[in-house]
PDB file of N, CA, C, O and CB in Angstrom:
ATOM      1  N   UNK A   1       6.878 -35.861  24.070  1.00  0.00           N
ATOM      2  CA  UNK A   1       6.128 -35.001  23.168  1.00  0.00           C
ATOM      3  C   UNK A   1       5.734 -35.819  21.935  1.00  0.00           C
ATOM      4  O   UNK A   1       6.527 -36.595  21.403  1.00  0.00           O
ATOM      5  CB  UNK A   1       6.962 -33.739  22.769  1.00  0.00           C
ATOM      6  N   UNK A   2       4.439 -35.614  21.478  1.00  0.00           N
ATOM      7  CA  UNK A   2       4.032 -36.465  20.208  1.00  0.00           C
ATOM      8  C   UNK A   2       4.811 -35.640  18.852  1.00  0.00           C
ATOM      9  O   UNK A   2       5.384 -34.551  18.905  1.00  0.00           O
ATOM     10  CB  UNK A   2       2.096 -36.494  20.030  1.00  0.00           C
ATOM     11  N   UNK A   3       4.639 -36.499  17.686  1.00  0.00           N
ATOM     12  CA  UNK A   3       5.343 -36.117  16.729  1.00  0.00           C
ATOM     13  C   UNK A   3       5.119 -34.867  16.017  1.00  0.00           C
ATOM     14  O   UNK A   3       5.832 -34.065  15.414  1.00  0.00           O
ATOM     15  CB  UNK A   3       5.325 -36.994  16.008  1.00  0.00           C
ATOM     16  N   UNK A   4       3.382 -35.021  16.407  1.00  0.00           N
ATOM     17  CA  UNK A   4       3.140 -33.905  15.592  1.00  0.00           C
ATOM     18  C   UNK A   4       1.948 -33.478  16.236  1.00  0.00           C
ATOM     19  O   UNK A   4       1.084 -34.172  16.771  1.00  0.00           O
ATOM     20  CB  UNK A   4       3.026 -34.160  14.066  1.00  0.00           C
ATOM     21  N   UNK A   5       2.033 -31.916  16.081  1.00  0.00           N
ATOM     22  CA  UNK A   5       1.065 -30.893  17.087  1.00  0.00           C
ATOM     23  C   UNK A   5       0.154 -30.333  16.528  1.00  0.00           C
ATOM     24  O   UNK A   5       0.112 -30.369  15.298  1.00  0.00           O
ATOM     25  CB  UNK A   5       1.670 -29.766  17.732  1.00  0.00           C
ATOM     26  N   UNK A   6      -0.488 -29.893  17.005  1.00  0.00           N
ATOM     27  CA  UNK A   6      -2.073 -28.769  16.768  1.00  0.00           C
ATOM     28  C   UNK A   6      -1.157 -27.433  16.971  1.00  0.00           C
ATOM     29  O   UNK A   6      -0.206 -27.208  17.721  1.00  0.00           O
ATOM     30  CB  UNK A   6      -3.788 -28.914  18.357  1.00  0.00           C
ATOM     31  N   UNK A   7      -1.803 -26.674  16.039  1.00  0.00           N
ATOM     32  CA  UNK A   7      -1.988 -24.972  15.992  1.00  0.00           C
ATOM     33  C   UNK A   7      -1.754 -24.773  17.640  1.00  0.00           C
ATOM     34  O   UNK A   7      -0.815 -24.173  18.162  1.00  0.00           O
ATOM     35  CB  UNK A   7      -3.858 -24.284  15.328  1.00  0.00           C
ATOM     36  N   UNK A   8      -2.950 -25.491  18.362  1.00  0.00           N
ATOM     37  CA  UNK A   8      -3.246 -24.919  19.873  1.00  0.00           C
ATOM     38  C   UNK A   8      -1.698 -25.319  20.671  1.00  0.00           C
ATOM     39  O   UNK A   8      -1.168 -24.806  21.656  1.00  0.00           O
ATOM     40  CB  UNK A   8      -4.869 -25.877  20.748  1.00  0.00           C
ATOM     41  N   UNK A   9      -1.308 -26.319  19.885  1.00  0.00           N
ATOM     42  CA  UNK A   9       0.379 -26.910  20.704  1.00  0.00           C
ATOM     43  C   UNK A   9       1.376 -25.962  20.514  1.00  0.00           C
ATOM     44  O   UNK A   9       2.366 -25.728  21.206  1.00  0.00           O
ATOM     45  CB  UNK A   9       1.185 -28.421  19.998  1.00  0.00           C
ATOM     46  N   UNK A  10       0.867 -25.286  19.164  1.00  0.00           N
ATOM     47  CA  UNK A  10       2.337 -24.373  18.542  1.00  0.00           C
ATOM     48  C   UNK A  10       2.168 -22.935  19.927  1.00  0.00           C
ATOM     49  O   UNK A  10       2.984 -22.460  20.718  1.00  0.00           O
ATOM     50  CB  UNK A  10       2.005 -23.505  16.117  1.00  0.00           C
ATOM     51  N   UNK A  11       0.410 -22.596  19.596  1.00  0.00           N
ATOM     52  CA  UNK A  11       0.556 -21.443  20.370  1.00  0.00           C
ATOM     53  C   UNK A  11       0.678 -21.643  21.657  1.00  0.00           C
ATOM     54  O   UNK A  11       0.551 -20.587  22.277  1.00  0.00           O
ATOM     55  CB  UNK A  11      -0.381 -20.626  20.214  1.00  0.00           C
ATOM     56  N   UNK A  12       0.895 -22.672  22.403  1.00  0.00           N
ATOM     57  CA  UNK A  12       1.352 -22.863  24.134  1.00  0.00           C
ATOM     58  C   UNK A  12       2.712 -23.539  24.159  1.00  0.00           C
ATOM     59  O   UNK A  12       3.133 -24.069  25.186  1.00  0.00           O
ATOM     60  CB  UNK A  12       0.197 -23.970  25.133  1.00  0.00           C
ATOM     61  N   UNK A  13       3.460 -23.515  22.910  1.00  0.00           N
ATOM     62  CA  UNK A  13       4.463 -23.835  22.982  1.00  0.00           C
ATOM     63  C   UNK A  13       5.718 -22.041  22.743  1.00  0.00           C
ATOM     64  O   UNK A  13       6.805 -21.664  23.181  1.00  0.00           O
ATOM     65  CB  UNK A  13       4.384 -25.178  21.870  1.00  0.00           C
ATOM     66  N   UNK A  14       4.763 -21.557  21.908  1.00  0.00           N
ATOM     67  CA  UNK A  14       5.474 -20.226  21.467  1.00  0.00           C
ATOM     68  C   UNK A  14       5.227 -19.547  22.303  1.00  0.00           C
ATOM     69  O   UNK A  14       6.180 -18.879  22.705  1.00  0.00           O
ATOM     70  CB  UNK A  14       5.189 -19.553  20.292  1.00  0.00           C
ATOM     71  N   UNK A  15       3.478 -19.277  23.218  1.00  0.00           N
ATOM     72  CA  UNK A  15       3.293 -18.671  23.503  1.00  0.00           C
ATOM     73  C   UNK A  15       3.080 -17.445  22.460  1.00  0.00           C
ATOM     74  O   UNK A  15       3.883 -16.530  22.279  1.00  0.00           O
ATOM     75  CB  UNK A  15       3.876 -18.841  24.287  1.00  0.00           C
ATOM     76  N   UNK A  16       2.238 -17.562  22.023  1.00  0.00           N
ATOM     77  CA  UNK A  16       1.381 -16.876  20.816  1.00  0.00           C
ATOM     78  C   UNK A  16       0.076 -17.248  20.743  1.00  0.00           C
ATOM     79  O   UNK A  16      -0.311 -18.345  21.147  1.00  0.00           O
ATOM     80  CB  UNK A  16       1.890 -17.168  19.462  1.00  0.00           C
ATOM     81  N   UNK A  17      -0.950 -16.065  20.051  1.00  0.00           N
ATOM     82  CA  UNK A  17      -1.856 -16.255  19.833  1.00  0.00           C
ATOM     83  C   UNK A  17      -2.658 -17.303  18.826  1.00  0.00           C
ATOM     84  O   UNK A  17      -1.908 -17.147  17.862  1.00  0.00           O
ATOM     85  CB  UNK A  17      -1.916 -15.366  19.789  1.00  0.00           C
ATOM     86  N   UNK A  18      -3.637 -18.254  18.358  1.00  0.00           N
ATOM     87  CA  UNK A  18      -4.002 -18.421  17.503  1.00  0.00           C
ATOM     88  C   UNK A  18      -3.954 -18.195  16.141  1.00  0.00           C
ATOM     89  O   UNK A  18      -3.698 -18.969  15.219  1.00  0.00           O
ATOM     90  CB  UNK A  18      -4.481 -18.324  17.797  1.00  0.00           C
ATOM     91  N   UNK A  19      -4.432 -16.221  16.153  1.00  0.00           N
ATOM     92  CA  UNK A  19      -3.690 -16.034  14.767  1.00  0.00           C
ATOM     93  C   UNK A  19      -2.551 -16.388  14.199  1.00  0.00           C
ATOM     94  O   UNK A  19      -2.299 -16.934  13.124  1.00  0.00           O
ATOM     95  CB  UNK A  19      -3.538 -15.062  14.562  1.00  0.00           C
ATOM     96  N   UNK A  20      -1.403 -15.710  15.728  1.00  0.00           N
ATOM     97  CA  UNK A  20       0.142 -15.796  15.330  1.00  0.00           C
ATOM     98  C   UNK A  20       0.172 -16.720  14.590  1.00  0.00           C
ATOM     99  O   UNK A  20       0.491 -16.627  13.405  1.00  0.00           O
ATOM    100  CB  UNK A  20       1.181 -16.005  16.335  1.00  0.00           C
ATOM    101  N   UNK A  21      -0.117 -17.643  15.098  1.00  0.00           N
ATOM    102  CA  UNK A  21       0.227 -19.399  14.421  1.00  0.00           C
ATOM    103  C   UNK A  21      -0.047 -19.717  13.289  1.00  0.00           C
ATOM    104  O   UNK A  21       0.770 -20.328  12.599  1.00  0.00           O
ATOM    105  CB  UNK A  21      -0.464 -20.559  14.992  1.00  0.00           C
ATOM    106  N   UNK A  22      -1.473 -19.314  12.762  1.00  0.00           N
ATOM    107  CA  UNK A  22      -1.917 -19.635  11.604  1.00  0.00           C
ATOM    108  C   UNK A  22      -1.657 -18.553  10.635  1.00  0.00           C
ATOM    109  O   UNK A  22      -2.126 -18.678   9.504  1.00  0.00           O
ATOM    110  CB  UNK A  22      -3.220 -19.977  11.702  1.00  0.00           C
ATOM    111  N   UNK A  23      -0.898 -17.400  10.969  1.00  0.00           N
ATOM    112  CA  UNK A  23       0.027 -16.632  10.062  1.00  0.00           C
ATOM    113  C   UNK A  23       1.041 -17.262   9.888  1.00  0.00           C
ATOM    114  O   UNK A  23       1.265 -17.407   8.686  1.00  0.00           O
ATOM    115  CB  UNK A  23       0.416 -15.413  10.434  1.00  0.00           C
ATOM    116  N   UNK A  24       1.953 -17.825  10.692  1.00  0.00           N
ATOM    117  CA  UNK A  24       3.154 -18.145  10.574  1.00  0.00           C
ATOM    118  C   UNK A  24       3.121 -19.685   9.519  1.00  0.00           C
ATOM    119  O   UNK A  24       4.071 -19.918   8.771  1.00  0.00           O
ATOM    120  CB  UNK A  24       3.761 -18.235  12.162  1.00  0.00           C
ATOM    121  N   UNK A  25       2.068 -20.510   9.590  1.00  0.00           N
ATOM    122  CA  UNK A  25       2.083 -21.727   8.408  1.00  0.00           C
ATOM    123  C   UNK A  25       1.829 -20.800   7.638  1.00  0.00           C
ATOM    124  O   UNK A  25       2.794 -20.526   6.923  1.00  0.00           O
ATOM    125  CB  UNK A  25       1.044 -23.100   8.325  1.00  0.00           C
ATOM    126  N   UNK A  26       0.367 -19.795   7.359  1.00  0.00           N
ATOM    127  CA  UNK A  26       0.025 -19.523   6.338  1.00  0.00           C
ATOM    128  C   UNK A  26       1.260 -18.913   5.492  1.00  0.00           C
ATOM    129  O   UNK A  26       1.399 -18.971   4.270  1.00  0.00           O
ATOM    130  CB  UNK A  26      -1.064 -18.795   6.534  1.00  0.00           C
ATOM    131  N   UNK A  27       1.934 -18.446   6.228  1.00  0.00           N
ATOM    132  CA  UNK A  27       3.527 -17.197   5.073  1.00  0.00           C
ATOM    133  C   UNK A  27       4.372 -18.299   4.906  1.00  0.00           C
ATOM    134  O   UNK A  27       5.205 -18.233   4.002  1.00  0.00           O
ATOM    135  CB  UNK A  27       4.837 -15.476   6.145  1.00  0.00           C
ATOM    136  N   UNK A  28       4.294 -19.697   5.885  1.00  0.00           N
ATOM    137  CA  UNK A  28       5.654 -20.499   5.353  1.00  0.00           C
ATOM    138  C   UNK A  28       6.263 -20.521   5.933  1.00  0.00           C
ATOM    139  O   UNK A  28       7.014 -21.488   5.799  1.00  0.00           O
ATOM    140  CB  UNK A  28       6.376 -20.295   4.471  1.00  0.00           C
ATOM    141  N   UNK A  29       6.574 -19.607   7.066  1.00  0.00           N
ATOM    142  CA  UNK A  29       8.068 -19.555   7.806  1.00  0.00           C
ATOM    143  C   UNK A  29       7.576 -20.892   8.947  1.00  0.00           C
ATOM    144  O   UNK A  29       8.524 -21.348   9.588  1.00  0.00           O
ATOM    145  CB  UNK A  29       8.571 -17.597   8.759  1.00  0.00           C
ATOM    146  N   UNK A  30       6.584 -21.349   9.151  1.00  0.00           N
ATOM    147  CA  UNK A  30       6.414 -22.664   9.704  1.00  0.00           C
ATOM    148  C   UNK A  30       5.852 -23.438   9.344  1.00  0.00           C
ATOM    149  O   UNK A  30       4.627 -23.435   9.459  1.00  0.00           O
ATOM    150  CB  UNK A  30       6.095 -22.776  10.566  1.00  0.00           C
ATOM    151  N   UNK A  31       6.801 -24.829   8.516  1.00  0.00           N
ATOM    152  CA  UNK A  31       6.049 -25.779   8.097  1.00  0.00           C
ATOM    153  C   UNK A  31       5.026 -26.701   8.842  1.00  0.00           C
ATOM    154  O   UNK A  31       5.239 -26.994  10.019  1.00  0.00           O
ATOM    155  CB  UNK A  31       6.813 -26.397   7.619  1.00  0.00           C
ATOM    156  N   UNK A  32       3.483 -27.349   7.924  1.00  0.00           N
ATOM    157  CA  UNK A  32       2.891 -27.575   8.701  1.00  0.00           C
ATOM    158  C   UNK A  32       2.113 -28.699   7.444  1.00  0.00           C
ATOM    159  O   UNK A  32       2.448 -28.596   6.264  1.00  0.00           O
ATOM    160  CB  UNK A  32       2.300 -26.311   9.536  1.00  0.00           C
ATOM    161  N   UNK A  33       1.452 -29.355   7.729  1.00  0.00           N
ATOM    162  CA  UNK A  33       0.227 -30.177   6.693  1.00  0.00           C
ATOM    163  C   UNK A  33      -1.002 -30.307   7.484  1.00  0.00           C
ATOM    164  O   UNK A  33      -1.146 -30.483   8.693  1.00  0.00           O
ATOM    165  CB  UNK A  33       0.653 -31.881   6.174  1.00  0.00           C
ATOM    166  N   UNK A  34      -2.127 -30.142   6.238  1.00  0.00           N
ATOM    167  CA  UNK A  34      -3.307 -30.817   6.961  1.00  0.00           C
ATOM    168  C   UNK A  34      -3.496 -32.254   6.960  1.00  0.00           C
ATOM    169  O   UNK A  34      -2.795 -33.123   6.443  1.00  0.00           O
ATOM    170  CB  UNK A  34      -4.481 -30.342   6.458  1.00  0.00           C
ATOM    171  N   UNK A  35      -4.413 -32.336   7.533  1.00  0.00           N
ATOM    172  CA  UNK A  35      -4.561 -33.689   7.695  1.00  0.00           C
ATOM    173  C   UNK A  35      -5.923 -33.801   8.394  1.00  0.00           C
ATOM    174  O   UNK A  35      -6.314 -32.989   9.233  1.00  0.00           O
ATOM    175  CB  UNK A  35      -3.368 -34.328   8.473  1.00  0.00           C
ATOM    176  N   UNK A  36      -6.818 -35.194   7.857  1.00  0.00           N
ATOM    177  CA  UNK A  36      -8.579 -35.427   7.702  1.00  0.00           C
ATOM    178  C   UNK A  36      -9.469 -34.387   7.440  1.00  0.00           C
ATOM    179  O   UNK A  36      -9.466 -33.157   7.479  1.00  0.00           O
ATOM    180  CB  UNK A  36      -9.226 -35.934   8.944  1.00  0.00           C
ATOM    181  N   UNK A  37     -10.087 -35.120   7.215  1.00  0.00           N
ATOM    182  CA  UNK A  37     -11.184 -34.518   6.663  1.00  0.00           C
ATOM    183  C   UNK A  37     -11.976 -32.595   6.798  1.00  0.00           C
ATOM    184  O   UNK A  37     -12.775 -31.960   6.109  1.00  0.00           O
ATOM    185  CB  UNK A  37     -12.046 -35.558   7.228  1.00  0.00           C
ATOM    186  N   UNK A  38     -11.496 -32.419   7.565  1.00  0.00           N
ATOM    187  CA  UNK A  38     -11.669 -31.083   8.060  1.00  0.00           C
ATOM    188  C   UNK A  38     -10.350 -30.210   7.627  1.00  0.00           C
ATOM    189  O   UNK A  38     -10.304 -28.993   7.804  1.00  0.00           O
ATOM    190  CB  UNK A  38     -11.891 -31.132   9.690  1.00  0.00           C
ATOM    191  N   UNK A  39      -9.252 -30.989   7.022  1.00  0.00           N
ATOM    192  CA  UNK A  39      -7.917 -30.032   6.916  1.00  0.00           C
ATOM    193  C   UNK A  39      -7.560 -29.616   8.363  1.00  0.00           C
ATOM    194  O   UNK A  39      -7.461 -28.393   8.463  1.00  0.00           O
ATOM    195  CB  UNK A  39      -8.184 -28.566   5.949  1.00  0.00           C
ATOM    196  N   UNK A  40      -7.361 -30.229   9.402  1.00  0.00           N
ATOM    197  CA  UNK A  40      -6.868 -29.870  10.755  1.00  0.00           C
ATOM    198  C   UNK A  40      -5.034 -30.065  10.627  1.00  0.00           C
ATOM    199  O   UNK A  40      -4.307 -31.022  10.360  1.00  0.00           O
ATOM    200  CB  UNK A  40      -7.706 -31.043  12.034  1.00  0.00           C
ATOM    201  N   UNK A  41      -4.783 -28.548  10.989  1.00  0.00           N
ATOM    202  CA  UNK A  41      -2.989 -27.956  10.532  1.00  0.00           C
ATOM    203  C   UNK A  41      -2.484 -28.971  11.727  1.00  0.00           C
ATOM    204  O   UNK A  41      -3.133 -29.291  12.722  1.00  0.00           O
ATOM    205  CB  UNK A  41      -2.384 -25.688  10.861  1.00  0.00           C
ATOM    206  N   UNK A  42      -1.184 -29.381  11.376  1.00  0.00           N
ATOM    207  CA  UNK A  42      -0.379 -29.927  12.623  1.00  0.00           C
ATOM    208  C   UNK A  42       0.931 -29.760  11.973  1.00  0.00           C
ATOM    209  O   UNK A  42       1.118 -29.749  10.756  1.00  0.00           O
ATOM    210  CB  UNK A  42      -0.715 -31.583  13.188  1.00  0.00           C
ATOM    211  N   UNK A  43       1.796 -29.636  12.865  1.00  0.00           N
ATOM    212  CA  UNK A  43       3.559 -29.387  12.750  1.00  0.00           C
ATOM    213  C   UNK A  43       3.798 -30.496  13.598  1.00  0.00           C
ATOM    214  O   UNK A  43       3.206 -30.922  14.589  1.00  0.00           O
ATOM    215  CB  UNK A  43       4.382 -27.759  13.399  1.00  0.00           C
ATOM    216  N   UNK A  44       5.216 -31.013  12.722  1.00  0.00           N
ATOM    217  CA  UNK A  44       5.806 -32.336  12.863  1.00  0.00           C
ATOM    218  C   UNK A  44       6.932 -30.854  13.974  1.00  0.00           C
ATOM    219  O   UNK A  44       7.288 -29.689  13.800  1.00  0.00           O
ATOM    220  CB  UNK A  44       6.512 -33.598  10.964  1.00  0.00           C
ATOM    221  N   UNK A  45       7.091 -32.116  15.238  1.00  0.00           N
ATOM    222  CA  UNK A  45       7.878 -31.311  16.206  1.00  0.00           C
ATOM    223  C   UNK A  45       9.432 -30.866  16.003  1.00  0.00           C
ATOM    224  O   UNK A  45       9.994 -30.018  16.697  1.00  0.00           O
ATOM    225  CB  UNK A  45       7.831 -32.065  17.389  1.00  0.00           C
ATOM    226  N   UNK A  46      10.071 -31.641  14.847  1.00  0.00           N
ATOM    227  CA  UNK A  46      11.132 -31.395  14.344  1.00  0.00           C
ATOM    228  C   UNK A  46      11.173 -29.467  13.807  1.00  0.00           C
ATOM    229  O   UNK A  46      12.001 -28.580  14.015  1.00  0.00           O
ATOM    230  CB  UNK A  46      11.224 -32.618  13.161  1.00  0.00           C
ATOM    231  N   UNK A  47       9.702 -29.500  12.989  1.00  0.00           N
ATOM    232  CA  UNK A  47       9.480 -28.366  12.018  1.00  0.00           C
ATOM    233  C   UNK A  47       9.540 -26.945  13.261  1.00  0.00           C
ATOM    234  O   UNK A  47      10.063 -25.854  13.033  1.00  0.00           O
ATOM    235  CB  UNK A  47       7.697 -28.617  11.018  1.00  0.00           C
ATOM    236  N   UNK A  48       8.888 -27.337  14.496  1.00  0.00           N
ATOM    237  CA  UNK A  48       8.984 -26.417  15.112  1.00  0.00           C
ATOM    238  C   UNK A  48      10.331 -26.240  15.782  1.00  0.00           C
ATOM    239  O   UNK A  48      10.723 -25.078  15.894  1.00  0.00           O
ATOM    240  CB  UNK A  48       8.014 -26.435  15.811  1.00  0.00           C
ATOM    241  N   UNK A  49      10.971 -27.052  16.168  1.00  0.00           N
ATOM    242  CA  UNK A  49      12.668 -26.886  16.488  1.00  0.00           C
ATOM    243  C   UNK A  49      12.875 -26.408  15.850  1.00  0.00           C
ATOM    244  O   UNK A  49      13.247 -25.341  16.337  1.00  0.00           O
ATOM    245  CB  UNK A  49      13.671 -27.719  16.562  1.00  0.00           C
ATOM    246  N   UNK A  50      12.971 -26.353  14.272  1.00  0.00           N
ATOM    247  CA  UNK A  50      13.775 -25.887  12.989  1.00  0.00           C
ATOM    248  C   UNK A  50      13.233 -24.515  13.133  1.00  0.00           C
ATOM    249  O   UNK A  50      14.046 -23.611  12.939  1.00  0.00           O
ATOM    250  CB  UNK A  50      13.459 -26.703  11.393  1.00  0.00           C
ATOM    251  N   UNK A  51      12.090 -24.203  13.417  1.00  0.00           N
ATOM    252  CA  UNK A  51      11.650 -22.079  13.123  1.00  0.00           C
ATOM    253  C   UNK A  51      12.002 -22.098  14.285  1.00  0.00           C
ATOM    254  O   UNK A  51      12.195 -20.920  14.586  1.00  0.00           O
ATOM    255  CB  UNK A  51       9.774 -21.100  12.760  1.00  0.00           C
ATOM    256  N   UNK A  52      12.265 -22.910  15.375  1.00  0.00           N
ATOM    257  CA  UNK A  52      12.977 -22.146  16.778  1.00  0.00           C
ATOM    258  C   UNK A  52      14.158 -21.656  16.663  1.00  0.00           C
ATOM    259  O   UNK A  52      14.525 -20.596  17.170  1.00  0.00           O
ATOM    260  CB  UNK A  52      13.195 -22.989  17.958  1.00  0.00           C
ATOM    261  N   UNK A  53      14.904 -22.486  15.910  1.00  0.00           N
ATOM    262  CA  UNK A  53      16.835 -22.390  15.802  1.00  0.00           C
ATOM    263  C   UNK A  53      16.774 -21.552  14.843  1.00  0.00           C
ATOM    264  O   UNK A  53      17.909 -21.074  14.863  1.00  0.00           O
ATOM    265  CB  UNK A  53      17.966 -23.873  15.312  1.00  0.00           C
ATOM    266  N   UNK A  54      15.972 -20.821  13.643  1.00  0.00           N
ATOM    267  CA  UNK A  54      15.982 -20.092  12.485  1.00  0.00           C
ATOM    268  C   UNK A  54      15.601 -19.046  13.374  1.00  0.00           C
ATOM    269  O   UNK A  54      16.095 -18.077  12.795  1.00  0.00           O
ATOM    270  CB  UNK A  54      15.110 -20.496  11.180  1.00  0.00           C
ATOM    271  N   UNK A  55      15.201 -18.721  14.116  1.00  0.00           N
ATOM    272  CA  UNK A  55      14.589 -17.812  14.806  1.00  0.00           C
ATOM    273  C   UNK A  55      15.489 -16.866  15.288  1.00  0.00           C
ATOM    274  O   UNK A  55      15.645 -15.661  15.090  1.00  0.00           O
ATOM    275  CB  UNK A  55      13.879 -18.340  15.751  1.00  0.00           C
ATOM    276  N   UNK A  56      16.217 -17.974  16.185  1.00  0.00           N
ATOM    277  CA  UNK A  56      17.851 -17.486  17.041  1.00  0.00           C
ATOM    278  C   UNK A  56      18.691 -16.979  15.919  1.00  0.00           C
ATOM    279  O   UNK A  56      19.639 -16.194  15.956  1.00  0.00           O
ATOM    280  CB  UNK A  56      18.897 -18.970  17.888  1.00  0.00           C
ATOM    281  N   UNK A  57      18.215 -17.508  15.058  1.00  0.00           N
ATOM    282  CA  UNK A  57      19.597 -17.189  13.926  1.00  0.00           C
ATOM    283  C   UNK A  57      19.600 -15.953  13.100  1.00  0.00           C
ATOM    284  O   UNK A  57      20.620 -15.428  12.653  1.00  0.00           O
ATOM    285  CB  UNK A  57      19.718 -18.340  12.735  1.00  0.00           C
ATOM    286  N   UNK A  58      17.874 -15.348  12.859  1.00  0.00           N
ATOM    287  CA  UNK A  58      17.730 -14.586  12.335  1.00  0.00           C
ATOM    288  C   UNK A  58      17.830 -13.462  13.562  1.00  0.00           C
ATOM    289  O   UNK A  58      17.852 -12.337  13.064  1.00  0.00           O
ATOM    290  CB  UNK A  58      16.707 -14.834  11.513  1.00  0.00           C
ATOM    291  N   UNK A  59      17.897 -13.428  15.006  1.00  0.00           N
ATOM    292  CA  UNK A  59      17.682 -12.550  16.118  1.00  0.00           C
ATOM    293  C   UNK A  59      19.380 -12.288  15.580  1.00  0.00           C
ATOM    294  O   UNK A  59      19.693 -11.194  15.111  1.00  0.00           O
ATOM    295  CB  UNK A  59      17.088 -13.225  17.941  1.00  0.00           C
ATOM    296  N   UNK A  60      20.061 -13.043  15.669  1.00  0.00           N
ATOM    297  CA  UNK A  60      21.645 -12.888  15.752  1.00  0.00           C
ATOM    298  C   UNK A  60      21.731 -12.230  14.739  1.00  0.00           C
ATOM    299  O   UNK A  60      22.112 -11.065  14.851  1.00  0.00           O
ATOM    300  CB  UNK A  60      22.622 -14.095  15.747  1.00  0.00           C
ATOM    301  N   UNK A  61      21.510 -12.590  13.857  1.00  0.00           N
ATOM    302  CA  UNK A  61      21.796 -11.415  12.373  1.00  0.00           C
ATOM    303  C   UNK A  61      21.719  -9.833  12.561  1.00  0.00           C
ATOM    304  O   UNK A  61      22.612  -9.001  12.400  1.00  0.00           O
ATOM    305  CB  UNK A  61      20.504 -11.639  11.111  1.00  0.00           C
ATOM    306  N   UNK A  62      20.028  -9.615  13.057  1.00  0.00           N
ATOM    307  CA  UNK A  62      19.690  -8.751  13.163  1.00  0.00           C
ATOM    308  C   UNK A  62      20.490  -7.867  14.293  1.00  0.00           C
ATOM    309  O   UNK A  62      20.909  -6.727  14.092  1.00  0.00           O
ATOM    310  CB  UNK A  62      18.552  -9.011  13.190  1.00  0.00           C
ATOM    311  N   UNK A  63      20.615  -8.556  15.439  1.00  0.00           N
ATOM    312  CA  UNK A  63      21.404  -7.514  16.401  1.00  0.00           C
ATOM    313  C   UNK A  63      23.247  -7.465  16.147  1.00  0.00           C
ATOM    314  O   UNK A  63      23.896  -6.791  16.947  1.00  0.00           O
ATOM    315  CB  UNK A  63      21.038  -8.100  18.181  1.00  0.00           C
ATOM    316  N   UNK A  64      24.062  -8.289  14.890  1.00  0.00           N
ATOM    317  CA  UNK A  64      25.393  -8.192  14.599  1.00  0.00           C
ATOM    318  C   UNK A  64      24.626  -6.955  14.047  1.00  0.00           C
ATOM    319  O   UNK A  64      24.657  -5.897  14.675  1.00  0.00           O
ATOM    320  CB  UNK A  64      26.384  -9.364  13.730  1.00  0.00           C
ATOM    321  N   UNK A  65      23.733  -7.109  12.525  1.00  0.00           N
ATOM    322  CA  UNK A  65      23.922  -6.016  11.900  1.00  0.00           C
ATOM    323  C   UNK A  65      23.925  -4.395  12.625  1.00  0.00           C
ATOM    324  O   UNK A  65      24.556  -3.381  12.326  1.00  0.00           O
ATOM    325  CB  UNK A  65      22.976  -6.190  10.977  1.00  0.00           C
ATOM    326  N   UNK A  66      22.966  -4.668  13.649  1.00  0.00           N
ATOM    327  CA  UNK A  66      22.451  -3.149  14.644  1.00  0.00           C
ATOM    328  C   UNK A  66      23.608  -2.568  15.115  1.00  0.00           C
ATOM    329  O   UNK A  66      23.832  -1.365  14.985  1.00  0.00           O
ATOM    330  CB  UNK A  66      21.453  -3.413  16.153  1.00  0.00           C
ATOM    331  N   UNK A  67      24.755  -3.752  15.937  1.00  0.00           N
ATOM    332  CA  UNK A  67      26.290  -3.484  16.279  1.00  0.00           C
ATOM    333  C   UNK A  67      26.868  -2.393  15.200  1.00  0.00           C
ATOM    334  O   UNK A  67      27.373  -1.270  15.170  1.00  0.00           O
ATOM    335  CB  UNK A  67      27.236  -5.003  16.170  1.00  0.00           C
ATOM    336  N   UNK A  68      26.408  -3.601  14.223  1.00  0.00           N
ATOM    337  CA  UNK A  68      28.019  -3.105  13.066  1.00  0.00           C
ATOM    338  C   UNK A  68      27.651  -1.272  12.779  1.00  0.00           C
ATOM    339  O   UNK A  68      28.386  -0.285  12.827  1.00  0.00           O
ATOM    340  CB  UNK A  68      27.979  -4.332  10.737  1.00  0.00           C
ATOM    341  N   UNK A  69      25.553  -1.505  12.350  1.00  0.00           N
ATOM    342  CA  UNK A  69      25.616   0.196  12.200  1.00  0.00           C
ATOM    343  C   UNK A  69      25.887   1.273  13.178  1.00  0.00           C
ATOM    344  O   UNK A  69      26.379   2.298  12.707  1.00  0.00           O
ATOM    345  CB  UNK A  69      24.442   0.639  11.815  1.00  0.00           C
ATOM    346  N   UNK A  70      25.678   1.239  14.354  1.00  0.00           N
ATOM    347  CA  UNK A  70      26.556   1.721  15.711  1.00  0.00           C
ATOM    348  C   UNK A  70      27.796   1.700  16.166  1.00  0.00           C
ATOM    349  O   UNK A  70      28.127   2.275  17.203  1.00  0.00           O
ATOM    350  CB  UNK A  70      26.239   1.258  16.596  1.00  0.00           C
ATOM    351  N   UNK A  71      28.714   0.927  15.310  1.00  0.00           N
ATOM    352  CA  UNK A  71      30.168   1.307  15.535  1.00  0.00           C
ATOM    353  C   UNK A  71      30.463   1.387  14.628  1.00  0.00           C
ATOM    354  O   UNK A  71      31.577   0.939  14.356  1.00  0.00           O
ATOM    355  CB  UNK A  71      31.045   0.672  16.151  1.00  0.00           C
ATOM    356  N   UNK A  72      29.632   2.025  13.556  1.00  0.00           N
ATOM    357  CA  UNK A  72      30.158   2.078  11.919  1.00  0.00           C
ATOM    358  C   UNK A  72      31.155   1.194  11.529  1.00  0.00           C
ATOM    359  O   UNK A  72      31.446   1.436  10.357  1.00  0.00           O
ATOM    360  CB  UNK A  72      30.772   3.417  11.503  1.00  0.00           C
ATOM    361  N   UNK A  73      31.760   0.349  11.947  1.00  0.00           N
ATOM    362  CA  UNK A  73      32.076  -0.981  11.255  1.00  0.00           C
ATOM    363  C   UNK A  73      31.855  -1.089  10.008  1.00  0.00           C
ATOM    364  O   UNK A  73      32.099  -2.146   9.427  1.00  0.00           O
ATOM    365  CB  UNK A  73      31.453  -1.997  11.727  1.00  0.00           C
TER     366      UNK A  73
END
């Protein structure tokens, strides 16, 4: 895999749309830079591992917390 991807890499890698993608740099939750002359977005492949594993991490949060309010815990 090259270091660093196109929008079109993120969305056949996520499996997401176009927009998805260019929401997800645009809010931040996936780092990204332009680069030449046109500003063409690319993510360093590390950046997308990192919102993959943040991803899992925020899924886990969300379904402890769902537990805890269902067994009133």
């Amino acid at each position: 895999m090259p270091r660093f991807l196109t929008l079109a890499d993120v969305c056949d890698q996520l499996q997401i749309s176009a927009a998805q993608a260019y929401a997800l740099v645009r809010s931040g939750e996936l780092k990204a830079i332009q680069v030449g002359g046109r500003g063409q977005w690319r993510v360093e492949d590390v950046k997308l591992e990192e919102y993959i594993q943040e991803s899992y991490a925020k899924a886990e949060r969300m379904l402890a917390e769902n537990r805890r309010d269902h067994t009133g815990a």
